[in-house]
VOLOVEX-154667 format. One line per 4 residues: number of its first residue (from 1); their letters; for each residue x, y, z of C-alpha. Coordinates in nm, 2 decimals, padded with zeros to 4 digits. Example, Ala and Ser with C-alpha at 12.3 -4.5 7.8 and 13.67 -1.06 7.14 Angstrom:
1) AS) 01.23,-00.45,00.78 | 01.37,-00.11,00.71;
% end
This chain:
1) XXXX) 00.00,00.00,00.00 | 00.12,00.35,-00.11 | 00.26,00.55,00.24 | 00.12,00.92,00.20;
5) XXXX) 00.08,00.95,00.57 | 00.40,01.15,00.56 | 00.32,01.35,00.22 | 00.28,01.69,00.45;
9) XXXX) 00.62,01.63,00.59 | 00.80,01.50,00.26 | 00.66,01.80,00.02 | 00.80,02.03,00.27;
13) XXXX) 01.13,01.90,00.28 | 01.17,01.83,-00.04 | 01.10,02.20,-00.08 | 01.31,02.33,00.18;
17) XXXX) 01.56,02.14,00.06 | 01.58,02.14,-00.30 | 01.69,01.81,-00.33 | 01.53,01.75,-00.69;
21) XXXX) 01.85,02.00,-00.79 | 01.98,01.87,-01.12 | 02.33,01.88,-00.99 | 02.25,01.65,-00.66;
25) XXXX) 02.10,01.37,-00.93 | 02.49,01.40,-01.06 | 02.64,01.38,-00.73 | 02.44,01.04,-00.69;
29) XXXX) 02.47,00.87,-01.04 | 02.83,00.67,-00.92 | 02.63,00.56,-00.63 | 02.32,00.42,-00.86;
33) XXXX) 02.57,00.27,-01.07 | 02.73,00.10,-00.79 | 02.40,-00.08,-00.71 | 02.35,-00.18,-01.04;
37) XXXX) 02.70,-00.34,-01.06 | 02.67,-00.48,-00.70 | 02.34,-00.64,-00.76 | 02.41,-00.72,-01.13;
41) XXXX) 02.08,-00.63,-01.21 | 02.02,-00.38,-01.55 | 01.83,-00.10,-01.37 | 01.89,00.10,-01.04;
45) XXXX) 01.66,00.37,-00.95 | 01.72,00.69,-00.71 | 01.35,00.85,-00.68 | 01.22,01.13,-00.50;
49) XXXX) 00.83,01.12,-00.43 | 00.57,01.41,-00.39 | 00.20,01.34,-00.35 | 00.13,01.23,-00.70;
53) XXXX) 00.48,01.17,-00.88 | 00.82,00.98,-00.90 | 01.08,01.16,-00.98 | 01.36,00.98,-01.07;
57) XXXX) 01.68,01.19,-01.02 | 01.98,00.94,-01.10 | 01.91,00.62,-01.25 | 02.12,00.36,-01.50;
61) XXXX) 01.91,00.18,-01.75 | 01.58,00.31,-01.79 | 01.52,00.65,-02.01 | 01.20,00.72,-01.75;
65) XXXX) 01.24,01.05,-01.56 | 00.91,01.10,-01.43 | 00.64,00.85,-01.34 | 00.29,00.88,-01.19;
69) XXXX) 00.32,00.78,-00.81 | 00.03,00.53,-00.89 | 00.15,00.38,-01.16 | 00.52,00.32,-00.92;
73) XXXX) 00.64,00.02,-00.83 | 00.89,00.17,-00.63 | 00.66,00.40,-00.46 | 00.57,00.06,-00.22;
77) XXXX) 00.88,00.10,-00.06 | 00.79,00.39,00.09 | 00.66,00.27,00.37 | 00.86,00.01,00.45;
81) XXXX) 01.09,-00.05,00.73 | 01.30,-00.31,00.55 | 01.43,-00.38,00.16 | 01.06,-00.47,-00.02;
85) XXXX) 01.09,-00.75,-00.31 | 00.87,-00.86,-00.51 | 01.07,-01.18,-00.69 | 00.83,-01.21,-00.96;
89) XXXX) 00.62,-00.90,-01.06 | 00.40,-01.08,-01.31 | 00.27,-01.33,-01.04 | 00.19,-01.04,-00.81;
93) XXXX) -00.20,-00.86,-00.93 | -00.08,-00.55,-00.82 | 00.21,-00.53,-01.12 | 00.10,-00.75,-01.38;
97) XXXX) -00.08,-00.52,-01.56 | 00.21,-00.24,-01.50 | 00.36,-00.08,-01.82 | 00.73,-00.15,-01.70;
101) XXXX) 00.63,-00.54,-01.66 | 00.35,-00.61,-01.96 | 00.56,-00.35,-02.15 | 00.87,-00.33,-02.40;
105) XXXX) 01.11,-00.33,-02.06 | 00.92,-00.72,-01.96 | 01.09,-00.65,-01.55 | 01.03,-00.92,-01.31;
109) XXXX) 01.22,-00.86,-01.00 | 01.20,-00.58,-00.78 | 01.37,-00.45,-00.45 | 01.36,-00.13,-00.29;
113) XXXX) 01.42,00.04,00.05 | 01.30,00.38,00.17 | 01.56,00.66,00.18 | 01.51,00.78,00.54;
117) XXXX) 01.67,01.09,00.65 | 01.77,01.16,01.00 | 01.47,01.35,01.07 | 01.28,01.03,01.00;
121) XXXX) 01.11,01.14,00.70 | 01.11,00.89,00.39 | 01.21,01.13,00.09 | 01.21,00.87,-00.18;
125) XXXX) 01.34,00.48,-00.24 | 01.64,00.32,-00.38 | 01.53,00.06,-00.61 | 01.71,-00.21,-00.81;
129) XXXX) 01.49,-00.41,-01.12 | 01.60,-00.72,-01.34 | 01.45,-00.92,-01.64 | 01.45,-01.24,-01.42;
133) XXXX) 01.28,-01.35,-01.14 | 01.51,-01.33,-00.80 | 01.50,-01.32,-00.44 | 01.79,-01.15,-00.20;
137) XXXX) 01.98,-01.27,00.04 | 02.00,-01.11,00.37 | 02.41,-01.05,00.32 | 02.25,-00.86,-00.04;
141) XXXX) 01.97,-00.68,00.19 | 02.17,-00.55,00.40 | 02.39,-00.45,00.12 | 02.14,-00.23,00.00;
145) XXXX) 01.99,-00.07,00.27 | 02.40,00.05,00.33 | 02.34,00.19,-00.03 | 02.05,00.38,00.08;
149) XXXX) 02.20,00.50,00.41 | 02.50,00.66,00.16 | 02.27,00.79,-00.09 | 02.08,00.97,00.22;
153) XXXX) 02.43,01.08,00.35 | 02.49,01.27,00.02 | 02.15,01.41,00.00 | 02.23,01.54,00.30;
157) XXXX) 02.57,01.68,00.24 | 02.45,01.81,-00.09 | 02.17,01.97,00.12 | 02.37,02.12,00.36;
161) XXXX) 02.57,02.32,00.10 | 02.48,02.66,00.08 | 02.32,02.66,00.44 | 02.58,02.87,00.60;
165) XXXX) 02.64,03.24,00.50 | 02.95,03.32,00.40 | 02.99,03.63,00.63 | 02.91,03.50,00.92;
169) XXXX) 02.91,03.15,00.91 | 02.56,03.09,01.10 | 02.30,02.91,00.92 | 02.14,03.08,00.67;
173) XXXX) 01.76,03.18,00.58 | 01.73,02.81,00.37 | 01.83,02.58,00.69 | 01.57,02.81,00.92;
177) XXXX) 01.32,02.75,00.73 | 01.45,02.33,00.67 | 01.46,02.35,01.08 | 01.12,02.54,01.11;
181) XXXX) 00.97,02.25,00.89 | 01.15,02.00,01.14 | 01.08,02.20,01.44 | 00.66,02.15,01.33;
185) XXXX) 00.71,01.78,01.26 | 00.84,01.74,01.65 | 00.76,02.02,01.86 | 00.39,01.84,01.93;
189) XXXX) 00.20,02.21,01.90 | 00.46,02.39,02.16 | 00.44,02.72,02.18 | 00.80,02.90,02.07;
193) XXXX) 00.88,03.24,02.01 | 01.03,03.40,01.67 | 01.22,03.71,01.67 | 01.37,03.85,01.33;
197) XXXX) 01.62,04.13,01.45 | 01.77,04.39,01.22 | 02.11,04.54,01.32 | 02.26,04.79,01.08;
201) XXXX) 02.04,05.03,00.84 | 02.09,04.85,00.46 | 02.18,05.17,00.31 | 02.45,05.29,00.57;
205) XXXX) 02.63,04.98,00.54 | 02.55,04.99,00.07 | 02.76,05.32,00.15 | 03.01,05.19,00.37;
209) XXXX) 03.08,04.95,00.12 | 03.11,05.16,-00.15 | 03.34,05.41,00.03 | 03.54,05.13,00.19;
213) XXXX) 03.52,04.80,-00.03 | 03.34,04.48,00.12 | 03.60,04.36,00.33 | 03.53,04.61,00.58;
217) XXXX) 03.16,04.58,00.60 | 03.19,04.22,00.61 | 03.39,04.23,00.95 | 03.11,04.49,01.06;
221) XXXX) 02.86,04.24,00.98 | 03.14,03.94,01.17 | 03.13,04.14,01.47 | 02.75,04.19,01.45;
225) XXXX) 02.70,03.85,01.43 | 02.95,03.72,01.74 | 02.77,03.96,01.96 | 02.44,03.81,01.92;
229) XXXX) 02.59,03.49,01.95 | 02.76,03.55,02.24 | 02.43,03.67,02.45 | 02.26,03.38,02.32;
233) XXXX) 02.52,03.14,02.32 | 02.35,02.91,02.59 | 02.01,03.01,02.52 | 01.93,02.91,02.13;
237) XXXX) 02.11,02.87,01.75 | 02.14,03.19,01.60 | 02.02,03.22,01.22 | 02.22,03.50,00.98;
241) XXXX) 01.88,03.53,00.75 | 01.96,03.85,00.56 | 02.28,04.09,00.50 | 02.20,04.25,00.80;
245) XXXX) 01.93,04.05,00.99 | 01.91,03.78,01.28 | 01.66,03.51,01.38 | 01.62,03.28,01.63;
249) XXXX) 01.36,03.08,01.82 | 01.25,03.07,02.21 | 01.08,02.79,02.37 | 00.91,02.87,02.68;
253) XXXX) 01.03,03.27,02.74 | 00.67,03.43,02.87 | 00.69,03.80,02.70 | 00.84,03.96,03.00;
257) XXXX) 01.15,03.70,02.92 | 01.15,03.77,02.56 | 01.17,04.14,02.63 | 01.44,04.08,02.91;
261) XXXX) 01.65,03.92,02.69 | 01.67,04.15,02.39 | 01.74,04.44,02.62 | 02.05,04.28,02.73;
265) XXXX) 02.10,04.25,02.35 | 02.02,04.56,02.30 | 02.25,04.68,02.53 | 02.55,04.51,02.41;
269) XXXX) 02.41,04.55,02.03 | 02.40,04.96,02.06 | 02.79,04.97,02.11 | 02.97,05.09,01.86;
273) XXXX) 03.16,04.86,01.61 | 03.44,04.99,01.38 | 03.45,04.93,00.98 | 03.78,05.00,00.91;
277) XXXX) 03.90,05.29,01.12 | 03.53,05.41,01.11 | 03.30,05.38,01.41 | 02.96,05.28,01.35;
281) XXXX) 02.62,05.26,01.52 | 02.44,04.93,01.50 | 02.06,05.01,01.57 | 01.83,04.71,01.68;
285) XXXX) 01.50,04.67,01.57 | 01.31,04.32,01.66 | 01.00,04.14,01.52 | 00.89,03.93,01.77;
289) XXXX) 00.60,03.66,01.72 | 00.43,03.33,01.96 | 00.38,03.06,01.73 | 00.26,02.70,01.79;
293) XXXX) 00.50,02.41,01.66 | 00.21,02.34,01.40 | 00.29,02.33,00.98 | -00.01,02.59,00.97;
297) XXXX) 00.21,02.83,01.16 | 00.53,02.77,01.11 | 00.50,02.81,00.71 | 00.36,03.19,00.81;
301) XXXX) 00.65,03.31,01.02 | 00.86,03.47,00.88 | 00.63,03.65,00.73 | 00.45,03.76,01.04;
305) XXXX) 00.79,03.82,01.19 | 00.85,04.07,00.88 | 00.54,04.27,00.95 | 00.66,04.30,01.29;
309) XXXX) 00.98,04.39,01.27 | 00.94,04.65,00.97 | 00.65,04.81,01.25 | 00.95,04.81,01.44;
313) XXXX) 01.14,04.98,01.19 | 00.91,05.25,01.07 | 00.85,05.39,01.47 | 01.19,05.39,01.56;
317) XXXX) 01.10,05.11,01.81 | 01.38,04.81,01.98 | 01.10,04.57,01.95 | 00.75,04.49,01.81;
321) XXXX) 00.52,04.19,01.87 | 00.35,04.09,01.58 | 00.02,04.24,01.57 | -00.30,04.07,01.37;
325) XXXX) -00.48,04.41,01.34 | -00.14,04.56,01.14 | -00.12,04.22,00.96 | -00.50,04.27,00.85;
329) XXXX) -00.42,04.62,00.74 | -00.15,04.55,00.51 | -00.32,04.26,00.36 | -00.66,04.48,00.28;
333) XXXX) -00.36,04.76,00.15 | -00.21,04.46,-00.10 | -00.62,04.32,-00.15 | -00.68,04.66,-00.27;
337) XXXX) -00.38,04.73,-00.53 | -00.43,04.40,-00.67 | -00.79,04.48,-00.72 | -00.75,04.85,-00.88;
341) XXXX) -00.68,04.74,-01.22 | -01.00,04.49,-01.22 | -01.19,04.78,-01.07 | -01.10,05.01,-01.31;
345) XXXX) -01.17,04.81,-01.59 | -01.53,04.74,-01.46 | -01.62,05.09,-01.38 | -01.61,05.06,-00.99;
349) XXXX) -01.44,05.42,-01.01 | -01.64,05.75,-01.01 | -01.60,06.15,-00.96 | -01.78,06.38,-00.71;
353) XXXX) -01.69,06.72,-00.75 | -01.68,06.98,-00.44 | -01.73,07.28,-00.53 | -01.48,07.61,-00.43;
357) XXXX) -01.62,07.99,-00.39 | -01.44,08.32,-00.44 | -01.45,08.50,-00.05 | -01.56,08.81,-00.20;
361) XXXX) -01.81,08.76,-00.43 | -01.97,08.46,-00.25 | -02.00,08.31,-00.60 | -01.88,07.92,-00.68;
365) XXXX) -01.58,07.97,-00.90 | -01.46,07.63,-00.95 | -01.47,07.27,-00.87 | -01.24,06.96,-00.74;
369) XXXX) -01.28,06.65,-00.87 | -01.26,06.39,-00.65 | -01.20,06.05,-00.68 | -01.44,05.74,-00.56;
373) XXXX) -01.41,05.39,-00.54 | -01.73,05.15,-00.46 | -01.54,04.78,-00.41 | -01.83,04.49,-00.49;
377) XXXX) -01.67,04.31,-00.16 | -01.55,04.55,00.06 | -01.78,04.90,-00.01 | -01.67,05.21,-00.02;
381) XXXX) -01.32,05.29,00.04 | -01.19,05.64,00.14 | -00.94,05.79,-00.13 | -00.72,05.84,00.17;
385) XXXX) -00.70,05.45,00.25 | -00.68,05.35,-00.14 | -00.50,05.65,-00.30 | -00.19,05.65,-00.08;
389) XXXX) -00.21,05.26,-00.20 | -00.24,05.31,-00.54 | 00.06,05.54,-00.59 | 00.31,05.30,-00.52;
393) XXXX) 00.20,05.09,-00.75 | 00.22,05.10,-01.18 | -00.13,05.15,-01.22 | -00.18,05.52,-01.07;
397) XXXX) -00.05,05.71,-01.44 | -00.37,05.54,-01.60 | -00.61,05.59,-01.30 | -00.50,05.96,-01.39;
401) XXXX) -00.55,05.90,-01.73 | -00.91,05.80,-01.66 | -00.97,06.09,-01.45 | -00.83,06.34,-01.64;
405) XXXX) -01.05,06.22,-01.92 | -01.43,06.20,-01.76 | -01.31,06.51,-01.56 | -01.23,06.70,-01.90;
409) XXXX) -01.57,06.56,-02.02 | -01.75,06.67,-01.73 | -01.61,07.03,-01.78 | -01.70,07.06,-02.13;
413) XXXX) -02.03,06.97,-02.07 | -02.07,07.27,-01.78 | -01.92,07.52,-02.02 | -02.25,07.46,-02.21;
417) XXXX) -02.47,07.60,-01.93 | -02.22,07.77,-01.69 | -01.92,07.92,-01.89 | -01.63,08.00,-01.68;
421) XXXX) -01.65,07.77,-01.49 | -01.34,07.59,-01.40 | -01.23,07.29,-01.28 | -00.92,07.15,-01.05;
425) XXXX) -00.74,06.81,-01.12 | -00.54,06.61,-00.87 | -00.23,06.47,-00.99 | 00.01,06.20,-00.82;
429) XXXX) 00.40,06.25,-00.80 | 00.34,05.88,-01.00 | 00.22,06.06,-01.25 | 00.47,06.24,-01.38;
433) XXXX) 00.74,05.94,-01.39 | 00.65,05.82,-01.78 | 00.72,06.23,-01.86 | 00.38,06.26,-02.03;
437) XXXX) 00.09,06.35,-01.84 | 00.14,06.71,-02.02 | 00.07,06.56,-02.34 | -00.23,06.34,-02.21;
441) XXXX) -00.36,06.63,-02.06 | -00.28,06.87,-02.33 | -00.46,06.62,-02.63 | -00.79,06.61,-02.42;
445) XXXX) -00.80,06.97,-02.37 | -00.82,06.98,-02.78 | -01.02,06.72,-02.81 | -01.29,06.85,-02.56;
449) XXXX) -01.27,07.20,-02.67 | -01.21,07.33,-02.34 | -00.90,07.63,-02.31 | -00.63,07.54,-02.07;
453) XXXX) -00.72,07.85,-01.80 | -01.02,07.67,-01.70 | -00.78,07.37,-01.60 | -00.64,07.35,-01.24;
457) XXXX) -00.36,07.11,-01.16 | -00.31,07.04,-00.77 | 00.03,06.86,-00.67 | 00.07,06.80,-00.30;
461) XXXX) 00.39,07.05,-00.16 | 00.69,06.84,-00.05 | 01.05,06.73,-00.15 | 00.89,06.49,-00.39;
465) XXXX) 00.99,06.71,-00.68 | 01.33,06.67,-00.61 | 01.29,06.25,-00.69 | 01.07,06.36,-01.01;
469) XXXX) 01.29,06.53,-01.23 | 01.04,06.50,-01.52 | 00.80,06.71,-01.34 | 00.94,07.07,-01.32;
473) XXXX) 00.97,07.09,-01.68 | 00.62,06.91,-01.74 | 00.45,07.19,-01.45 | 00.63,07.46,-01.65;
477) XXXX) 00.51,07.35,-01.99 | 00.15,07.35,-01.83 | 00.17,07.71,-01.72 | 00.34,07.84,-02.00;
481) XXXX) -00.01,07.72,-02.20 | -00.24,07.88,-01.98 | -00.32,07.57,-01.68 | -00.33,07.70,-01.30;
485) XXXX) -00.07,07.48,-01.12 | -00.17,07.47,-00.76 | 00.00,07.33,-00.39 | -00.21,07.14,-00.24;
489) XXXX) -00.24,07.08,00.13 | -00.02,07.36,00.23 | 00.15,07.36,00.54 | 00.10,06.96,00.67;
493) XXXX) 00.48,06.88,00.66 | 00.69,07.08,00.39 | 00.58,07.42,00.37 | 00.85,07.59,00.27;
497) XXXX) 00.79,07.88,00.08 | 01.10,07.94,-00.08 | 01.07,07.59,-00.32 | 00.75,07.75,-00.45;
501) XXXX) 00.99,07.99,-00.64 | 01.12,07.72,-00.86 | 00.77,07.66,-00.94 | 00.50,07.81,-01.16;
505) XXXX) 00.22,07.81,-00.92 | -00.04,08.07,-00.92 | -00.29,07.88,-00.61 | -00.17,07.81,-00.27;
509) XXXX) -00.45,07.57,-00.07 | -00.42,07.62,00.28 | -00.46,07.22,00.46 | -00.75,07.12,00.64;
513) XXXX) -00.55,07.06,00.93 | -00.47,07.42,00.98 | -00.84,07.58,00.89 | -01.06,07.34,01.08;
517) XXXX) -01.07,07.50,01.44 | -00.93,07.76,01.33 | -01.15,07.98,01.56 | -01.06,07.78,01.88;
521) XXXX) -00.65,07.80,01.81 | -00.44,08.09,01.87 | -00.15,07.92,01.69 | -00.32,07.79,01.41;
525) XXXX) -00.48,08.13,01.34 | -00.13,08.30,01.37 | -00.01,08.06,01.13 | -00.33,08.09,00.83;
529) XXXX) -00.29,08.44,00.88 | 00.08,08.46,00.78 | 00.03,08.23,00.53 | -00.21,08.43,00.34;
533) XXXX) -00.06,08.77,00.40 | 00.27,08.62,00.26 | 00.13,08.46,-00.01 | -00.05,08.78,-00.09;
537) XXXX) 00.29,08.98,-00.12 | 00.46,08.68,-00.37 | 00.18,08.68,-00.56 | -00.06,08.38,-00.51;
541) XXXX) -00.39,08.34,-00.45 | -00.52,08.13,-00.14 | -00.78,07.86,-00.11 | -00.87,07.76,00.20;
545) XXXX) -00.97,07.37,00.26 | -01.18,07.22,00.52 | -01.42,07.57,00.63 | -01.65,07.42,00.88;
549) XXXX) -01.81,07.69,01.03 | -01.92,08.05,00.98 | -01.67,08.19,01.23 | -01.35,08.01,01.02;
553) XXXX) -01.56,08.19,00.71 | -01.53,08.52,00.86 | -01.15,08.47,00.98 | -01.07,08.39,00.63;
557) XXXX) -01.24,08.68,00.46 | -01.06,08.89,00.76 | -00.71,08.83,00.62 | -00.77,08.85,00.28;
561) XXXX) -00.82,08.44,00.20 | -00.93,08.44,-00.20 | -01.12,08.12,-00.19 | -01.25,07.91,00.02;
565) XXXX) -01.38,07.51,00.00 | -01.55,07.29,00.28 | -01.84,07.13,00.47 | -01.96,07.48,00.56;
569) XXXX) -02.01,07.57,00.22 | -02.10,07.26,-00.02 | -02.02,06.85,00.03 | -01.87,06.71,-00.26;
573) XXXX) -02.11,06.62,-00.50 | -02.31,06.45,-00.81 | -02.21,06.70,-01.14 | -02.56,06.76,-01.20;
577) XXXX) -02.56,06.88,-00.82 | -02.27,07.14,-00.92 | -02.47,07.25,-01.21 | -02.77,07.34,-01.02;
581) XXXX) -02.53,07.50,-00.71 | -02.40,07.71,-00.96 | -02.69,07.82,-01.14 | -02.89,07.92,-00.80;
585) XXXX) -02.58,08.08,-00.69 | -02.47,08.32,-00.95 | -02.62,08.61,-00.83 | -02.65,08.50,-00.44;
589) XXXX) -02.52,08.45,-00.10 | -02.28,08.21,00.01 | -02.50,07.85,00.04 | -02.55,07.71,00.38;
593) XX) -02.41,07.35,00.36 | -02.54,07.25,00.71;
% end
């Protein structure tokens, strides 16, 4: 009977191992001749097994290099505990019918012995096949069982190769996940903890290497690797599992132990460690994770160690524990970039438009479009979840593509009723990456009809132009043909005024963050108020974002604000909405939003 209670177990290993490697198959073939010699027999069989196939990787005298496991004879060995013979395959029902013995090749004789490894895990058989029938001796058992055990001795030598980095000489990221597949087939469900520790930021030590050569940075990373070994010496095996990351496993620290113990490495981590007559600061960020010695967890963990350790990194912190909320977060992040191309192609995408009013006039002068997403699964998502998403990924030049496009549209068709009115475009740093989002938006201007100063581009402010080179010249072209070029979100982190010389800007919008409770804040009313009057004297006209109240309205119209947009005065909203806003408003009072 075929043995597939170890399949899980097998698979694994056979993954984590790679021992299906052409080059191990040549590293075996002396040995599979041997047994053919030894045995005098005209086949000899090295297989590897998965849940439905042979693979044979060295064999002598049969051309056959992959089988169906059913359809093996050899596959009956695998659950054996001693050599398995059939002496005549044509007398046994279960191998008369089988293509090797009704077939050109006529075999009779069969005997095979499961290739065991230490770990107790039967990766595959040695087998040996003749033309005659024949039965072993026990001397001739014996003899190749001792083939098996050296066939197993260089699968695991060939194995072992490449397990160790070359810096450090700890096991590498290949034998911690070989001894995390072990680790779930004997830790009987007991609970361990994970930690992945970084120890020296990637691109210091890139430009130590670069200034000093390798050979420096690779005793840095030596050092690195001693110390941690030397706190943990007697506690657990120490895993080198990236150029400048740790791991290792603790079985039966409560979290007040785990946390203990990597702030006494911490301690002797933060001291500093010289490459080449340089001193340098190792930092020390930890991912930490409780895991049960179960496949189902242990396939996860690194993974979940990454999440917790890059948490780790992004707050500055010594150590995180892994954290299912934050895992859940990033997966709905990557669930939603792999769904924005589907939802773009079935129309899940749509623009609302909030209007903006002049402060003086009270009139509604122009409108943002704004972008929506209804997901069939998940509902509506907020453009600040999905949009901060989307722009690290390829797909946000052609989301502006399709915005630009049924945005242009939508403008052309209000010039029909409400001439002059304008319209304001958001654009992504992304955008501006394939250098022509100027001649996108330039051929739909044409092809709508619509004149380039009723066109408003809003970039957010921020040191992204300085990673963009393409934009500058892009903005400049825009401006020189007539488009308002606008910074958005003004004074949430940048706001710098004197980078808004380089660029051809004619609108300055004042952040949310500043105008709402703007009436309650002493600071955040000294700080509007400078903005504008500053802004005034270079030039630019202000748009205030996020009005929310009638007493922020008459602040604003106090200091001179151009524009305003917000709650207070109208929600964003369906076009024909704008249309009617506009046309009830022409001659009125600012609206009351509510």
């Amino acid at each position: 009977m075929l043995d597939r209670r170890n399949d899980v177990d097998r698979i694994a290993l056979i993954e984590a191992l790679n021992v299906m490697d052409p080059a191990l198959g040549t590293a075996l073939d002396p040995i599979t001749e041997l047994a053919a010699f030894t045995f005098g027999v005209p086949i000899a069989l090295v297989s590897i097994f998965d849940a439905d196939h042979q693979h044979l990787i060295s064999r002598v005298g049969l051309a056959l290099t992959r089988n169906e496991r059913h359809a093996s004879i050899c596959a009956h060995a695998l659950g054996s505990s001693q050599v398995l013979q059939i002496e005549d395959l044509r007398q046994d029902p279960r191998f008369a019918g089988n293509a090797l013995v009704a077939g050109p090749e006529q075999l009779r004789f069969h005997a095979g012995t499961p290739l065991i490894t230490k770990g107790g895990v039967a990766l595959g058989t040695l087998c040996i096949m003749g033309r005659e029938p024949r039965r072993l001796s026990a001397e001739e058992q014996v003899q190749l069982q001792t083939l098996a055990r050296v066939v197993v001795a260089q699968m695991e030598l060939k194995m072992s190769l490449g397990r160790r980095d070359q810096v450090s000489g700890l096991p590498n990221r290949q034998q911690f996940q070989a001894d995390l597949t072990s680790l779930s087939r004997r830790g009987e469900g007991r609970r361990f903890t994970a930690v992945l520790l970084d120890v020296f930021d990637l691109q210091s030590a890139n430009d130590a290497g670069q200034a000093l050569g390798m050979k420096p940075v690779e005793t840095l990373l030596r050092q690195a690797a001693l110390r941690v070994q030397d706190v943990l010496r007697d506690v657990t095996q120490v895993y080198h599992v990236g150029v400048t990351r740790f791991a290792f496993l603790l079985a039966d620290h409560s979290h007040h132990q785990t946390e203990g113990l990597l702030d006494r490495l911490r301690v002797r981590m933060r001291r500093p460690l010289m490459a080449g007559s340089i001193p340098m600061s190792p930092q020390f960020h930890a991912g930490v994770c409780d895991f049960r010695a179960v496949s189902e967890e242990t396939a996860d963990l690194v993974r979940k160690c990454l999440v917790a350790m890059h948490h780790a990194l992004q707050t500055d912190a010594c150590l995180c524990w892994y954290s299912q909320e934050r895992d859940d977060a990033l997966r709905r992040r990557y669930r939603l970039a792999s769904d924005a191309g589907r939802g773009l192609a079935q129309h899940q995408f749509s623009l609302v438009y909030q209007p903006r009013f002049d402060l003086i006039d009270g009139q509604p002068v122009s409108a943002e479009a704004l972008l929506r997403w209804t997901h069939p699964m998940l509902g509506p998502i907020s453009p600040g979840e999905f949009i901060p998403v989307l722009e690290r990924t390829a797909l946000m030049p052609a989301l502006s593509r399709w915005v630009i496009d049924h945005a242009l549209a939508q403008a052309a068709h209000w010039q029909k009723t409400v001439p002059g009115f304008s319209l304001s475009i958001n654009l992504s740093p992304r955008d501006f990456d394939d250098q022509c989002v100027w001649s996108v938006l330039s051929e739909r201007l044409h092809a709508y009809g619509l004149a380039p100063g009723l066109i408003e581009i809003e970039i957010t402010e921020g040191q992204w132009l300085n990673h963009h080179p393409a934009a500058l010249p892009q903005l400049r072209e825009m401006a020189a043909a007539g488009v308002r070029i606008a910074i958005d979100d003004f004074g949430s982190g940048y706001s710098n005024f004197g980078y808004l010389s380089e660029l051809p800007i004619s609108h300055i919008k004042i952040d949310q963050t500043l105008v709402t409770g703007l009436a309650r804040s002493r600071t955040a009313r000294l700080k509007v108020e400078a903005i504008i009057k500053l802004a005034r004297q270079l030039g630019y006209r202000t748009v205030a974002e996020g009005v929310e109240n009638d007493a922020e309205l008459s602040l604003l119209r106090l200091w001179g604000c151009d524009e305003a947009q917000g709650y207070q005065l109208a929600r964003p909203m369906h076009p024909d909405a704008v249309l009617h806003l506009v046309n009830a408003c022409r001659a009125g009072p600012l609206p009351d939003a509510g």
